[in-house]
ZAMARGU-4260 file (C-alpha; in steps of 0.2 Angstrom, whole numbers, plus 5000, padded with zeros to 4 digits):
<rodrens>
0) 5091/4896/5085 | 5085/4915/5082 | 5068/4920/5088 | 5056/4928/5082 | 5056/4950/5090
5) 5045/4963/5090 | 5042/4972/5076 | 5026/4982/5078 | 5020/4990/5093 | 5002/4999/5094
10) 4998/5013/5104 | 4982/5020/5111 | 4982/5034/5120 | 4998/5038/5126 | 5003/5020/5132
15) 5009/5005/5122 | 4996/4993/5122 | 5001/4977/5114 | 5014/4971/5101 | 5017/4960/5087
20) 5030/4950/5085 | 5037/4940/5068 | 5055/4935/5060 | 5060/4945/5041 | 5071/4935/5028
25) 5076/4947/5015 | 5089/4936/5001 | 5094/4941/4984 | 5093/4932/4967 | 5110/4922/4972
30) 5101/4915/4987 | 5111/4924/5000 | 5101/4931/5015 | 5108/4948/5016 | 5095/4954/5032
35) 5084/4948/5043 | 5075/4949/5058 | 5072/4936/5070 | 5072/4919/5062 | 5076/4917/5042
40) 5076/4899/5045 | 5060/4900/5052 | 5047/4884/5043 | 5030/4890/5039 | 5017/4888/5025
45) 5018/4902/5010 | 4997/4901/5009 | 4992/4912/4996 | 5007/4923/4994 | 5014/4906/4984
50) 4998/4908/4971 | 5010/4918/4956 | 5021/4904/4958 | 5008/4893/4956 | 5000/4904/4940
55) 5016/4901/4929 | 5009/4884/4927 | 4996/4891/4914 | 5011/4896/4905 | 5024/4881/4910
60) 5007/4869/4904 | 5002/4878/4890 | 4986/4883/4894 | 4987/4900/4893 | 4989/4901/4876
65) 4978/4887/4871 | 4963/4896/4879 | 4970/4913/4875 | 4969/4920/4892 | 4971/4936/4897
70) 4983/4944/4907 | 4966/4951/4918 | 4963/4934/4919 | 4981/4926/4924 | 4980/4942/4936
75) 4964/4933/4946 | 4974/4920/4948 | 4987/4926/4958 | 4974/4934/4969 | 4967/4932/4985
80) 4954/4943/4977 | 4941/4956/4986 | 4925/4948/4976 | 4921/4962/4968 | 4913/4962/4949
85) 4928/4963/4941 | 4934/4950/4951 | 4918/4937/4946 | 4917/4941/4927 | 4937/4937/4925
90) 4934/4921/4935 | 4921/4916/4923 | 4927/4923/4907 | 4944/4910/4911 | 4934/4895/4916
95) 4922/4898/4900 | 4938/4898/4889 | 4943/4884/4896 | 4927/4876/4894 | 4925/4870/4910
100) 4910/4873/4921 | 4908/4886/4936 | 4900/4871/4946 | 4919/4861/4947 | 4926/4875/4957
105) 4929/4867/4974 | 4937/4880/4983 | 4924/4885/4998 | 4911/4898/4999 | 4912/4915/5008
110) 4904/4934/5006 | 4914/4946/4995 | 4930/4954/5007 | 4923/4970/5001 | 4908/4978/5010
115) 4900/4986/4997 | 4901/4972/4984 | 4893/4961/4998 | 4880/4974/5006 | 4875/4975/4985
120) 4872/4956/4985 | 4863/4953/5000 | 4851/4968/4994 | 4847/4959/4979 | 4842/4943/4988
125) 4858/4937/4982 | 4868/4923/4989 | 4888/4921/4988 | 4896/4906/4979 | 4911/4896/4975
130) 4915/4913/4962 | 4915/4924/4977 | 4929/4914/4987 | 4944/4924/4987 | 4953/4907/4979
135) 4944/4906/4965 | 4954/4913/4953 | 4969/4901/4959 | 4955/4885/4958 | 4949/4891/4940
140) 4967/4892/4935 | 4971/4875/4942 | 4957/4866/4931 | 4960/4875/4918 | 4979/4868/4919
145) 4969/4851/4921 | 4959/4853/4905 | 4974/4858/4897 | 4985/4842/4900 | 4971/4830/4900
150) 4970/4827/4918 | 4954/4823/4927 | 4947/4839/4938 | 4939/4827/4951 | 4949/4827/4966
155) 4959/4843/4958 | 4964/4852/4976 | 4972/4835/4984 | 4990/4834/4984 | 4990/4814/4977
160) 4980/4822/4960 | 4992/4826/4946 | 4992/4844/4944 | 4997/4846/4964 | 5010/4832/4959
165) 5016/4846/4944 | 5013/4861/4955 | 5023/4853/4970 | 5037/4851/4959 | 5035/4870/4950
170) 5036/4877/4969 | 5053/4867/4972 | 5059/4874/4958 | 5056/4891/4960 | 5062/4893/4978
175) 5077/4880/4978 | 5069/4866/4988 | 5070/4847/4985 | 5050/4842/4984 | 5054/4830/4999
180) 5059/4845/5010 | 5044/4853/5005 | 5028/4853/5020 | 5012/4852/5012 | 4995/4851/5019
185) 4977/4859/5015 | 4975/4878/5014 | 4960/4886/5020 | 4954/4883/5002 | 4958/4863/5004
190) 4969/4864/4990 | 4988/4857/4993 | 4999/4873/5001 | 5017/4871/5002 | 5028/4875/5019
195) 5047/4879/5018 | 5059/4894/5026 | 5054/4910/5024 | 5073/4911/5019 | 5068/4902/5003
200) 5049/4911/5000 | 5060/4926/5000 | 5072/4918/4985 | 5056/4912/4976 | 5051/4929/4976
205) 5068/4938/4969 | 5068/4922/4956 | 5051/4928/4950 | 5054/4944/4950 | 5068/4944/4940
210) 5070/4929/4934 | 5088/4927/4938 | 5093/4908/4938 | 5078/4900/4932 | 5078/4892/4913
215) 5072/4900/4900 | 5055/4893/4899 | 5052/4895/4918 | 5059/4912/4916 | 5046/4919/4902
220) 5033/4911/4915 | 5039/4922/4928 | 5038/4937/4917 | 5022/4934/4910 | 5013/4932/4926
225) 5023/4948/4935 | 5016/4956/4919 | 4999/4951/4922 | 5001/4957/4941 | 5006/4974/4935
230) 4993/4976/4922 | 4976/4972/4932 | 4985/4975/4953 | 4964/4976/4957 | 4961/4958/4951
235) 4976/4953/4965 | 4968/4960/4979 | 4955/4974/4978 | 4952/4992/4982 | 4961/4999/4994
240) 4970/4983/4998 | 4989/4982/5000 | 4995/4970/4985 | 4983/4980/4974 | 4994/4997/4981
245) 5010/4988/4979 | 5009/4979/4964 | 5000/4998/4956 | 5018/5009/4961 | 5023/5014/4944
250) 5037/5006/4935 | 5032/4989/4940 | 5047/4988/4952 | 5039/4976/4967 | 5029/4961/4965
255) 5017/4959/4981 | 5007/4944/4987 | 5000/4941/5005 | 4997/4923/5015 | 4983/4919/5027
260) 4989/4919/5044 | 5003/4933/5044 | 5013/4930/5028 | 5020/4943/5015 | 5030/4942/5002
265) 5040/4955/4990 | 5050/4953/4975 | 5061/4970/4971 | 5063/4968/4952 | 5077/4982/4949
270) 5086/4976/4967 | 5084/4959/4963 | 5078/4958/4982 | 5066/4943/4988 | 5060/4949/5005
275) 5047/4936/5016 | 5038/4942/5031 | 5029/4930/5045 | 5018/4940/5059 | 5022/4925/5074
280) 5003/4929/5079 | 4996/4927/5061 | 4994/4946/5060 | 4990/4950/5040 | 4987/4967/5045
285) 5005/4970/5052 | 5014/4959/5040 | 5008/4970/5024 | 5015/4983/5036 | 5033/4976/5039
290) 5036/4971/5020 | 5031/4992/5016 | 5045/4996/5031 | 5056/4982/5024 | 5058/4993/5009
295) 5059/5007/5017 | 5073/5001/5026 | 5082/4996/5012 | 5078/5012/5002 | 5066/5006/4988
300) 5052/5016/4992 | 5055/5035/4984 | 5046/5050/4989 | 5033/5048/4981 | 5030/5030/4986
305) 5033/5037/5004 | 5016/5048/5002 | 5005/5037/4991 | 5007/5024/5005 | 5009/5033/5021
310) 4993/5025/5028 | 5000/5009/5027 | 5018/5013/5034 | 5011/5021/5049 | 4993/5016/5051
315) 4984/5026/5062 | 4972/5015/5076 | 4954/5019/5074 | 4938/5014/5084 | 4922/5008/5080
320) 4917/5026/5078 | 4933/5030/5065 | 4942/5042/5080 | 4962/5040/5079 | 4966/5033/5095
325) 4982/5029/5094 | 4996/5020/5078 | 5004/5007/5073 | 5022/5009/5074 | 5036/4998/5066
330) 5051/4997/5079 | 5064/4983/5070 | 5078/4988/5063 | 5085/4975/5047 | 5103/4965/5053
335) 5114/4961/5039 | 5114/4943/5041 | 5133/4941/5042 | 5137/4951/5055 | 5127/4936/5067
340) 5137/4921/5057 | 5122/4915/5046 | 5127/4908/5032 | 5126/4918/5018 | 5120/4904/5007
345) 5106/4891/5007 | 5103/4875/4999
</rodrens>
């Protein structure tokens, strides 16, 4: 069994002072892992970077065109959002289309990830909600999916309810895995989040980014919501953040979504590439960072690509009082899976 290596080390000064380790599955839209490194078998929950999956349900249900959403709000509901205004008024323009109150979002409070946006509310005397949890979006998508077929939103986020029933179902299908093989338990935002190879996250995002082997109905799904992602990239993530960066490269050609605890995943929509990163430590930071060198790697990322997101591909290591003190430095180099007798198929 593969383990995981290092594939970021961080200087400071002129010594290297720690490292982080993690396991790459890239596969393509046959579901053959061509690279990886470390473990592409390697079992882990998706967390958030499974919430576009989860977003063609709007479509798959209906919903979306019942309540004419937008494709700013279908893009909030891939996001692990930043909290900012625009993030709040497309949350609440979706649940008020689908009629249903702000109050039945059950997804946790926490301040805005963004600083200025919560410096701004607590100067007002303001106090952060339900709306300002990152998850919202997905949680306003899911009742709306629940208003749509009829289902009771009680209970909404708990995997015996009939929309994570559905969703559970949705996911297999996406990413090749029976529902039984699935892991399942609750994310940080107590709804159901699904656990599988990072070998299969990876196909579920070359599936959605191309669409290649899905049905037709799942397939328009897939489009509509990488549509959605491309459209509004700030409503995924926020200023300055890595999906928002991605997910904004002109031409539409990667679909981006980050996990808690170390996840990343990439769809390559002209490659027909699904690539899934795990940090072993939980590192989001790093993993953002290995997906970019991923395609680096793989020579996706032009030029121009090269310099718009030259921070990220080698971030430099600041202190408290912003001096560059040393970098973060990918050091992995992608195997062709073949060449170490993995098979070149799943399922």
């Amino acid at each position: 069994m593969a383990m995981s290596e290092v594939l970021v080390q961080v200087t400071r000064g002129d010594l290297v002072e720690c490292v982080h380790r993690g396991s790459v599955a890239v596969v393509d839209v046959h579901g053959r892992i061509v690279f990886h490194v470390g473990d592409p078998w390697l079992i882990t929950y998706m967390r958030s970077a499974c919430k576009p999956i989860q977003a063609m349900g709007l479509f798959l249900s209906g919903a979306a065109e019942s309540f004419g959403l937008s494709d700013a709000e279908i893009a909030v509901t891939c996001g692990s959002h930043s909290g900012q205004m625009e993030h709040v008024e497309a949350v609440r323009d979706l649940l008020a289309k689908a009629q249903v109150p702000e109050q039945e979002l059950n997804c946790g409070i926490h301040a805005p990830i963004d600083k200025p946006t919560r410096l701004a509310l607590y100067q007002r005397g303001g106090d952060p909600s339900e709306v300002h949890c990152n998850c919202s979006g997905k949680h306003a998508g899911m009742l709306a999916i629940c208003a749509q077929m009829g289902w009771g939103r009680s209970g909404y986020r708990f995997l015996e309810h009939p929309l994570q029933q559905w969703l559970l179902k949705q996911v297999g299908v996406v990413s090749d895995m029976a529902t039984e093989a699935i892991h399942t338990a609750p994310d940080g935002c107590g709804v159901t989040v699904h656990g599988m190879p990072i070998s299969h996250m990876a196909f579920a995002f070359a599936r959605l980014a191309s669409g290649t082997g899905l049905s037709e109905d799942y397939r328009q799904a897939a489009a509509r919501v990488v549509s959605a992602m491309h459209a509004h990239p700030l409503l995924v993530a926020g200023t300055g953040r890595m999906c928002t960066r991605l997910n904004g490269l002109p031409g539409g050609r990667f679909v981006a979504k980050s996990g808690a605890d170390g996840v990343y995943c990439i769809g390559a929509v002209e490659a027909g590439l699904g690539i899934a990163v795990k940090s072993a430590e939980g590192n989001g930071r790093i993993a953002g960072m290995v997906g970019l060198e991923v395609l680096n790697q793989l020579g996706l990322l032009t030029e121009a690509d090269q310099d718009t997101l030259a921070d990220s591909l080698r971030p430099e290591n600041r202190n408290l009082v912003n001096d560059i003190v040393g970098q973060f430095t990918p050091v992995f180099s992608l195997v062709p899976s073949s060449l170490l007798g993995y098979s070149m198929k799943f399922g």
